[in-house]
C-alpha positions as CSV (number, residue, x, y, z in Angstrom):
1,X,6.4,9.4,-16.6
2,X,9.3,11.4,-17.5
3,X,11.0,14.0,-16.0
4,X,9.6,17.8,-15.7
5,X,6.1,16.1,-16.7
6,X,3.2,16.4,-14.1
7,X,0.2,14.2,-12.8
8,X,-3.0,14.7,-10.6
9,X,-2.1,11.8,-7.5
10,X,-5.0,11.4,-5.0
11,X,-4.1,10.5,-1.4
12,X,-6.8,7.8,-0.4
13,X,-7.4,5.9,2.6
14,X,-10.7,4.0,3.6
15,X,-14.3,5.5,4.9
16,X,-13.1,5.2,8.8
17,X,-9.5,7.0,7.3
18,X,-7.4,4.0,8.0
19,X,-3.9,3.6,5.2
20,X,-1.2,2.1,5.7
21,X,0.2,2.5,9.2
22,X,3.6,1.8,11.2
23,X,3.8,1.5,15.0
24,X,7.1,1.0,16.5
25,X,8.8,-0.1,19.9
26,X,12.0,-0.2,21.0
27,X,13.7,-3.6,20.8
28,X,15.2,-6.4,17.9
29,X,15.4,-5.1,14.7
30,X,12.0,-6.6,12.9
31,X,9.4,-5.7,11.0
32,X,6.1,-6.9,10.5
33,X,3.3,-7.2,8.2
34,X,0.8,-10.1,8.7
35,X,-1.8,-8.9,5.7
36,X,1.8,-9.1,3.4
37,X,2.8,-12.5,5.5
38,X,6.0,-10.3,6.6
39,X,7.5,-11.4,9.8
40,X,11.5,-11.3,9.8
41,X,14.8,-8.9,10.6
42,X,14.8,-6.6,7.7
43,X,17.8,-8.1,5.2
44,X,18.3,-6.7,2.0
45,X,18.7,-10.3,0.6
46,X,15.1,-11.2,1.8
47,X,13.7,-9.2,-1.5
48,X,10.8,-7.1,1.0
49,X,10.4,-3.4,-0.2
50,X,10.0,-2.5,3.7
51,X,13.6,-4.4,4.5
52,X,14.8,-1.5,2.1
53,X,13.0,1.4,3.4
54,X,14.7,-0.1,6.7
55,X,17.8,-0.8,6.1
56,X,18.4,2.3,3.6
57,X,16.8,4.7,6.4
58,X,19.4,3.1,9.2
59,X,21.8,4.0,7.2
60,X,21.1,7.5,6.6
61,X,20.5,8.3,9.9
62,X,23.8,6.6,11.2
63,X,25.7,8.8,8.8
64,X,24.3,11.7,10.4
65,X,25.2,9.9,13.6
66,X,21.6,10.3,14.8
67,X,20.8,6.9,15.3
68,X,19.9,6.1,18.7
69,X,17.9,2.8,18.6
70,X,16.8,-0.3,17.1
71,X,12.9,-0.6,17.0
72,X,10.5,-3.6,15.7
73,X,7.8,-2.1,13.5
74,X,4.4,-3.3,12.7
75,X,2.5,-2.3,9.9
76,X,-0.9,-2.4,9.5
77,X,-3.0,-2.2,6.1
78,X,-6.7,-1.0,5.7
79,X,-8.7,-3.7,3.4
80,X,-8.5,-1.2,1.1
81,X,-5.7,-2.7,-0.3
82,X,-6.7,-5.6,-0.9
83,X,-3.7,-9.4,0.5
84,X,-0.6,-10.6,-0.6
85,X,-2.7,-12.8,-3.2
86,X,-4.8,-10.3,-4.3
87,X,-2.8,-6.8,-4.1
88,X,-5.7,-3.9,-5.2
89,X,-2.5,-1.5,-6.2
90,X,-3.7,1.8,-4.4
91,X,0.1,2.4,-3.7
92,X,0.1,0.2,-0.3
93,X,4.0,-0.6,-1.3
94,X,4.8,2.8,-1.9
95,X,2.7,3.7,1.2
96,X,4.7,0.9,3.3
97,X,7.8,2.3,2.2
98,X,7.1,5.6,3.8
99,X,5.3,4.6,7.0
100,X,8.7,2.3,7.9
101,X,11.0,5.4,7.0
102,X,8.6,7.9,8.9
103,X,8.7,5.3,11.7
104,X,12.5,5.5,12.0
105,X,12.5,9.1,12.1
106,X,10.6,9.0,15.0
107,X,11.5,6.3,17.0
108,X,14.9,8.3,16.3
109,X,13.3,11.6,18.1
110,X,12.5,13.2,14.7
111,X,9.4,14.9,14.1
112,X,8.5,13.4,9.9
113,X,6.6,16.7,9.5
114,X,9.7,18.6,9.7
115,X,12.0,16.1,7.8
116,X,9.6,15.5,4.9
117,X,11.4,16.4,2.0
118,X,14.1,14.0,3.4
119,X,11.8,11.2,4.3
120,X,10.6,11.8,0.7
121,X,14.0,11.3,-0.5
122,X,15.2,8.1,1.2
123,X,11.9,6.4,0.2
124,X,12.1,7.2,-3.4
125,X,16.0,6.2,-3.2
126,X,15.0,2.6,-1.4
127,X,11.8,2.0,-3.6
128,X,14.0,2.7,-6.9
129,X,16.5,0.6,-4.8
130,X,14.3,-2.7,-4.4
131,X,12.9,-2.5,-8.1
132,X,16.2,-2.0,-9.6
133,X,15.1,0.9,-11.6
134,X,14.0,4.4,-10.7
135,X,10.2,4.8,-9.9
136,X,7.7,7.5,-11.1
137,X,7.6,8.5,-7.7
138,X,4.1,10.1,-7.4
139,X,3.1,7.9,-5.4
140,X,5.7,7.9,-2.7
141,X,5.4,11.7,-2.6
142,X,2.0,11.6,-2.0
143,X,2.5,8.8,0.6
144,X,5.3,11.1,1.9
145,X,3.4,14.5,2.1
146,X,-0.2,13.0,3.3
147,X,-2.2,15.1,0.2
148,X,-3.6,14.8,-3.5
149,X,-1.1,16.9,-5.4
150,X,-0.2,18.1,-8.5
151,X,3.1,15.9,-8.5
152,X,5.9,17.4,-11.1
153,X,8.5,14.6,-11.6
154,X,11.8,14.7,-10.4
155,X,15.0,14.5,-12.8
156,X,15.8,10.5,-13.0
157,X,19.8,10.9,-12.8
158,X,19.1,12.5,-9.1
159,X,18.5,9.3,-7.6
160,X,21.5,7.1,-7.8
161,X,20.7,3.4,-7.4
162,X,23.5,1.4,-5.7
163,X,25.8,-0.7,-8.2
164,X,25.3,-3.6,-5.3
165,X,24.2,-3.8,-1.7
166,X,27.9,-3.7,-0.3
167,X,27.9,-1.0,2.6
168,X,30.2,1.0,1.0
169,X,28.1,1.2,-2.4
170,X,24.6,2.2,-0.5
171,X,26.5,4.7,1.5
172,X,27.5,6.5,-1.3
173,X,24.1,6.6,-3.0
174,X,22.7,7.9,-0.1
175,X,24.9,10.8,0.0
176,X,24.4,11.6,-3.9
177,X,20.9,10.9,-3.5
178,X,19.4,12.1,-0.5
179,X,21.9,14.7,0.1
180,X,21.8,16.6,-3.2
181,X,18.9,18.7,-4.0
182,X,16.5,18.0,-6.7
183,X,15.7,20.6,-8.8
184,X,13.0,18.9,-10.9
185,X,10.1,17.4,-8.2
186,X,7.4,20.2,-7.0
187,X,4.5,19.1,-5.2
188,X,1.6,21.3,-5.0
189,X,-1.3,20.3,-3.2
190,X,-4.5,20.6,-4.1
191,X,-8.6,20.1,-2.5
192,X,-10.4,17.4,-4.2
193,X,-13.8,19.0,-6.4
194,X,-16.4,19.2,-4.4
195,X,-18.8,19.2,-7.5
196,X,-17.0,15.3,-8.1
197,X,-16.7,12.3,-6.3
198,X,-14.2,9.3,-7.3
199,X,-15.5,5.6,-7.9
200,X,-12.8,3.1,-7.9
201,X,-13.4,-0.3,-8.7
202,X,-10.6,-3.7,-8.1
203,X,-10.9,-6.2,-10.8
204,X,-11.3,-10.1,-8.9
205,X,-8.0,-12.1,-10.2
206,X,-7.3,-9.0,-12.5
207,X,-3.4,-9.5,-11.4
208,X,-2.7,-11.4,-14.1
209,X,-0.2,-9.8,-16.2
210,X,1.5,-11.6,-18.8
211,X,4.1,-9.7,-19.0
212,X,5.4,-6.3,-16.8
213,X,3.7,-3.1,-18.1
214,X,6.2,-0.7,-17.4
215,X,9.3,-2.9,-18.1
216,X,7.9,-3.4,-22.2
217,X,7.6,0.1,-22.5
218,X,11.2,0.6,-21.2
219,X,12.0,-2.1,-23.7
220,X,10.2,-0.5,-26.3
221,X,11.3,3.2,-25.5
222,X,15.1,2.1,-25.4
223,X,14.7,1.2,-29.2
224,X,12.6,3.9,-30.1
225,X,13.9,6.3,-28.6
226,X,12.7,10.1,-30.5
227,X,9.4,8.7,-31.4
228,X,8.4,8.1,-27.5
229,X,9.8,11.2,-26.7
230,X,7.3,13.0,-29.4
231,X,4.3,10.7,-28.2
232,X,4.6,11.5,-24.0
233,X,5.4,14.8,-24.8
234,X,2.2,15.1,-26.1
235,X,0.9,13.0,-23.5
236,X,2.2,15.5,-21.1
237,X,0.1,18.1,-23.1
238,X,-3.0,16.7,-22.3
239,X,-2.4,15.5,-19.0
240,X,-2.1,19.3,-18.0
241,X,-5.2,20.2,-19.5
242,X,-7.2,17.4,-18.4
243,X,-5.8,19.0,-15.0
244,X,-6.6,22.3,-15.4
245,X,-9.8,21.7,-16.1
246,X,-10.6,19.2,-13.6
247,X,-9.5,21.6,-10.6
248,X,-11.6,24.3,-12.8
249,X,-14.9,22.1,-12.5
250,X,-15.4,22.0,-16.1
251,X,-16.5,18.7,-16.6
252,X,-16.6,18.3,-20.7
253,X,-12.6,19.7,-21.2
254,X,-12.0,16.6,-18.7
255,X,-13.6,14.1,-20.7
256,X,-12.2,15.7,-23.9
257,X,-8.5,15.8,-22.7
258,X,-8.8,12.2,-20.6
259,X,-10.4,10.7,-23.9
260,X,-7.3,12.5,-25.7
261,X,-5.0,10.6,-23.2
262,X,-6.5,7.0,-23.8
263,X,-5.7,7.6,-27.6
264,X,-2.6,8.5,-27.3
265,X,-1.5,5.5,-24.9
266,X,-4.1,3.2,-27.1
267,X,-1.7,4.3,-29.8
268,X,1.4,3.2,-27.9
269,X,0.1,0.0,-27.4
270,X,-0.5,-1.4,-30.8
271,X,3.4,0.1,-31.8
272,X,4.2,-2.1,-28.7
273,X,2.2,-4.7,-29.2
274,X,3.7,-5.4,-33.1
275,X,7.4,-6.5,-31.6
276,X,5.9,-7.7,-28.0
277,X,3.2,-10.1,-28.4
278,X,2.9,-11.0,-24.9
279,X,2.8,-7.5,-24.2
280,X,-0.4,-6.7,-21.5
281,X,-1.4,-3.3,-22.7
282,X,-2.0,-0.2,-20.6
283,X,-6.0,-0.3,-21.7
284,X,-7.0,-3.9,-22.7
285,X,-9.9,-3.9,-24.5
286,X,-12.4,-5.1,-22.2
287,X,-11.6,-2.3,-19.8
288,X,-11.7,0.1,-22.8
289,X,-15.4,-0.9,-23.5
290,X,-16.2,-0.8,-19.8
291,X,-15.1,2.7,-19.8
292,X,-17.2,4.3,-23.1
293,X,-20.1,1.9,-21.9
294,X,-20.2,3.9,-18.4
295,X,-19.4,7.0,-19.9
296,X,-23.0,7.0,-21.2
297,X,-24.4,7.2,-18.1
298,X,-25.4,10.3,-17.0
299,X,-23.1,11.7,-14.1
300,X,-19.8,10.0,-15.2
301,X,-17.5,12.4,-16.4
302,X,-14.7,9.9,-17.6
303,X,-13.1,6.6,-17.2
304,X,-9.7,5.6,-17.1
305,X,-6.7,3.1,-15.8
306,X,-4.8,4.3,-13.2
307,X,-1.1,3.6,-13.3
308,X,0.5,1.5,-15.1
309,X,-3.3,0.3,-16.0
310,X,-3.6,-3.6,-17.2
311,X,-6.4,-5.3,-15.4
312,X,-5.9,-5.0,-11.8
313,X,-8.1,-1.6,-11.4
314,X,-10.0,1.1,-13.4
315,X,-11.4,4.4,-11.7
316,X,-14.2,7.3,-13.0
317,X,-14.4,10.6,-11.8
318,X,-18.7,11.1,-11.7
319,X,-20.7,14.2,-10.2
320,X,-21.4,14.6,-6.7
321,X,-24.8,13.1,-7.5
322,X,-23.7,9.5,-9.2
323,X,-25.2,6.8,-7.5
324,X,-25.6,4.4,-10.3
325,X,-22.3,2.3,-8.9
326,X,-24.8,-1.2,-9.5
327,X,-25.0,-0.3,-13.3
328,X,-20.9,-0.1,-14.1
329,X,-20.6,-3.3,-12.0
330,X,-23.0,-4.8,-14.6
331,X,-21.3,-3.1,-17.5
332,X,-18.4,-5.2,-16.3
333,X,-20.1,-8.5,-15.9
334,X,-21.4,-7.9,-19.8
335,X,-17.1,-7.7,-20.4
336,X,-16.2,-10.9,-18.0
337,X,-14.8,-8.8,-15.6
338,X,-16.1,-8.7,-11.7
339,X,-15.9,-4.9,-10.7
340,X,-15.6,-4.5,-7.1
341,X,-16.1,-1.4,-6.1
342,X,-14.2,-0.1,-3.1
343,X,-15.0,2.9,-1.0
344,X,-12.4,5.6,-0.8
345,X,-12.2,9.2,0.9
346,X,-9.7,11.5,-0.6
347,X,-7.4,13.6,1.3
């Protein structure tokens, strides 16, 4: 996703509206996590997300010489999202990120509605942080915020990743980070359709990449360099119409502009795919048939990989009235794939 373009991000949590959620008490510095086998002192050597949500949220909040405390915090995970095995990737990472920086806030007597935008920032800044490159970042925001949104993407070069995790170096990307404002990111919320209802489905052992998604099309982009630009900016195209007309109700310019989408990223992958051969494309083509094969049943508007897509989850937007959920679960056994299907409620 590159900068200026926007995406439709749905805030989920389970039927009883359990996330991901951080309680804290005052105390040692810990932080734990038993569904994600996290028990320790956050340490940016450790390689957890949360130890650099922690650690980079400390930081900001001594150099604004408003930390008062050092709290353990325990995070707990809806089975939504699935174990440290078998991760379902509904953002509970970028979720995690936020509940431990929100937590801070408040153990620090901030109140996270009013610091948003900032809690926002450090999370994006520690997520890009841990992963050694700068994220997306829709899903953060929409962690951050607590809504589905119409999520415009922020300018990469605003976040500045440390050069190392010396003090010095994280202190200064903190204050050219979180500090400065961003001109690019707008976050609009939005109310889910109520003429639509979202079916999301985890593939069993679909985590089996054989190679990082979003790291071969980096690869891939860095050599080729105007002819991705020309393909995701008509990507970006699309993705706003396919927008427009899903907060518009009109069911057939979704399917159009979705289908439109799939091409155009179909596309990508056999360019990628002719220099990467282990390459695990964005639509593999079991999911691919699983899609146009549920698309034929009556209610299903469309089909499509979330994300970074590969293997690990596929979602359909269908009519208020779709209860055929047995049918695309069979579609999948027909591909070799067991479709779970996991009950969501969008905020």
């Amino acid at each position: 996703m590159e900068k200026g373009n926007t995406a439709l991000s749905l805030a989920v949590v389970d039927e009883n509206s359990n996330g991901v959620t951080a309680e804290y008490e005052e105390g040692d510095r810990m932080i734990v996590a038993p569904q994600f086998g996290i028990y320790s002192e956050p340490n940016l050597n450790d390689n957890q997300m949360v130890s650099f949500a922690y650690v980079f949220t400390e930081k900001y909040l001594s150099h604004c010489k408003k930390l008062k405390r050092y709290v353990k915090i325990t995070l707990s995970n809806s089975p939504i999202f699935g174990t440290k095995e078998n991760k379902i990737k509904l953002g509970s990472s970028a979720a995690a990120t936020v509940a431990v920086v929100k937590a801070l806030f408040e153990a620090n007597g901030f109140d996270s509605s009013t610091h948003v935008e900032t809690i926002n920032k450090i999370s994006q800044l520690a997520y890009s942080a841990y992963a050694k490159q700068v994220a997306p970042g829709y899903d953060i925001a929409t962690s951050a915020f607590g809504t589905s949104m119409i999520y415009r993407r922020y300018d990469p070069s605003e976040i500045r990743i440390p050069a190392s995790l010396e003090d010095e170096e994280i202190d200064k990307s903190i204050k050219e980070s979180v500090n400065e404002p961003w001109e690019w990111m707008k976050t609009t919320p939005i109310d889910f359709p109520k003429q639509y209802k979202l079916l999301f489905f985890g593939i069993k052992d679909g985590n089996k990449a054989l190679k990082d998604t979003t790291a071969s099309i980096n690869e891939w982009k860095r050599s080729n360099a105007e002819e991705y630009k020309k393909i995701i900016k008509t990507q970006a195209k699309a993705e706003t119409k396919a927008i427009d007309y899903f907060l518009r109700h009109r069911s057939a310019g979704i399917r159009k502009y979705t289908h439109k989408i799939r091409e155009i990223q179909q596309a990508l992958n056999q360019k990628i795919g002719i220099t990467m051969k282990d390459f695990e494309p964005i639509e593999p083509e079991p999911i691919k048939n699983i899609i146009e094969e549920a698309e034929k049943l009556e209610g299903i508007v469309m089909g499509k990989c979330p994300g970074e897509g590969g293997y690990s989850r596929l979602l359909f937007i269908a009519k208020r009235k779709f209860e055929d959920i047995s049918k695309i679960a069979e579609i999948g056994d027909r591909q070799g794939l067991k479709l779970n299907h996991i009950r969501l409620k969008v905020l």
